[in-house]
C-alpha positions as CSV (number, residue, x, y, z in Angstrom):
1,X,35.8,-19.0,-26.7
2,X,32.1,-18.8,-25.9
3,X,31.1,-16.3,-23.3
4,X,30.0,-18.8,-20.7
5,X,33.9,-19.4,-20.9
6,X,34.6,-15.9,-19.3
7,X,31.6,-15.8,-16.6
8,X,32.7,-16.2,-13.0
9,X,31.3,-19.3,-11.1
10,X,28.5,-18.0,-8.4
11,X,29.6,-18.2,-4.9
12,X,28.3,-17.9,-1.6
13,X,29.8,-14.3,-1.4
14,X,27.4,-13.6,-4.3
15,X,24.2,-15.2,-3.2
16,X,25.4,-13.2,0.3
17,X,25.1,-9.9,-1.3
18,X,21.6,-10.6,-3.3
19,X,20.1,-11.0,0.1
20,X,21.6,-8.2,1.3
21,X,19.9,-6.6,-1.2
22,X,16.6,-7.9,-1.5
23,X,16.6,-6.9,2.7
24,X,17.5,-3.4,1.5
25,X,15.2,-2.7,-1.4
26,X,12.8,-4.7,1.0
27,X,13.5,-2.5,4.4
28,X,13.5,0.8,2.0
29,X,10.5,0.3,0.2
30,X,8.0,-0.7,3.4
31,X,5.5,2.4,2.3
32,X,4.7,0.7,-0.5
33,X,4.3,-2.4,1.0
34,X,2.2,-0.6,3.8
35,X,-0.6,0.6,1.2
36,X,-1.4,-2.3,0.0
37,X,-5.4,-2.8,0.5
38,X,-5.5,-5.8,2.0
39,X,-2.9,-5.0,4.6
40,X,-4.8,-1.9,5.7
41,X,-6.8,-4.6,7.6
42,X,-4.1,-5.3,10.0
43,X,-2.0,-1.5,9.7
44,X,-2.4,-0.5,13.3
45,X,0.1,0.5,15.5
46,X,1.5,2.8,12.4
47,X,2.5,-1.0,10.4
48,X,4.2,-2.2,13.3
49,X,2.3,-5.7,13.1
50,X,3.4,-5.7,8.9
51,X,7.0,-4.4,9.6
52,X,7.7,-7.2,12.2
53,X,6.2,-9.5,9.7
54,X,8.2,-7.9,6.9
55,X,10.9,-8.7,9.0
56,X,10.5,-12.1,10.1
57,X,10.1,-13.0,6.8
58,X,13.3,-11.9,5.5
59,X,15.0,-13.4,8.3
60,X,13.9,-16.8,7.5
61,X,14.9,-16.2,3.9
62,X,18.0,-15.0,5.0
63,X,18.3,-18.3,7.5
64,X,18.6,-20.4,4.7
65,X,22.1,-19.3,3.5
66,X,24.8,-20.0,5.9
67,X,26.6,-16.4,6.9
68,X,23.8,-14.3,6.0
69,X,21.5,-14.8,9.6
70,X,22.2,-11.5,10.3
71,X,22.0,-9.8,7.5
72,X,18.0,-8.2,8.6
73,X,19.4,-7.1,11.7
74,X,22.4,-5.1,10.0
75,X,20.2,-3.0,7.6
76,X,17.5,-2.1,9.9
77,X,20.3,-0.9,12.1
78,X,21.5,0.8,8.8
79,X,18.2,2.5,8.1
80,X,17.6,3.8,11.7
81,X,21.0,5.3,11.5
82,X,20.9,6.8,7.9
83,X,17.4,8.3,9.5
84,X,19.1,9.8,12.7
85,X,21.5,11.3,10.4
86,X,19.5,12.8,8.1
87,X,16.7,14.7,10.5
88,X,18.9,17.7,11.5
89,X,17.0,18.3,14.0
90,X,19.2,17.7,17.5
91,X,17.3,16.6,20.2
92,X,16.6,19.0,23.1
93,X,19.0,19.0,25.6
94,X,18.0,19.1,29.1
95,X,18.4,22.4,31.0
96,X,19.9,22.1,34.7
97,X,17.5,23.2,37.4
98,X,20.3,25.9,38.5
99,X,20.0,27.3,35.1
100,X,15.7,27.7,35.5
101,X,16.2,29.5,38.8
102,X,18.4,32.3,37.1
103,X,15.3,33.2,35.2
């Protein structure tokens, strides 16, 4: 029995997850994408205008595989949280006004 024999037949599941990961890998690595020199031209806003490019252009990739139109949405969602996670910093909590008049 050859090897092709053995291999699995590629399904949409598959093709689902190598999006999935080319967003990821995509999402993760914006820094890089952000230095390139001719994108400083157009990095204002702190790469807003390149990260909404970055992501409409993943979203159209992603719109060509049925089940996977949401996929962009999921990780950037993914990334904000791993972020908010991983500060450690709280965020200030507001003091009461009853609390500032004790002082």
């Amino acid at each position: 029995m050859s090897s092709k024999d053995n291999q699995k037949a590629w399904t949409d599941d598959h093709t689902h997850e190598l999006l999935r990961a080319i967003v990821r890998i995509t999402l993760q690595n914006r820094p890089t994408i952000y230095a390139t020199s001719i994108l400083q031209e157009v990095n204002n806003n702190g790469g807003d205008r390149i990260n909404k490019k970055i992501q409409q252009l993943l979203k159209k990739l992603c719109e060509s595989q049925v089940g996977s139109q949401d996929i962009v949405g999921e990780e950037v969602k993914k990334i904000g949280k791993s972020r908010n996670e991983n500060t450690g910093t709280p965020s200030p909590k507001k003091q009461n006004d009853e609390e500032e008049d004790e002082d």
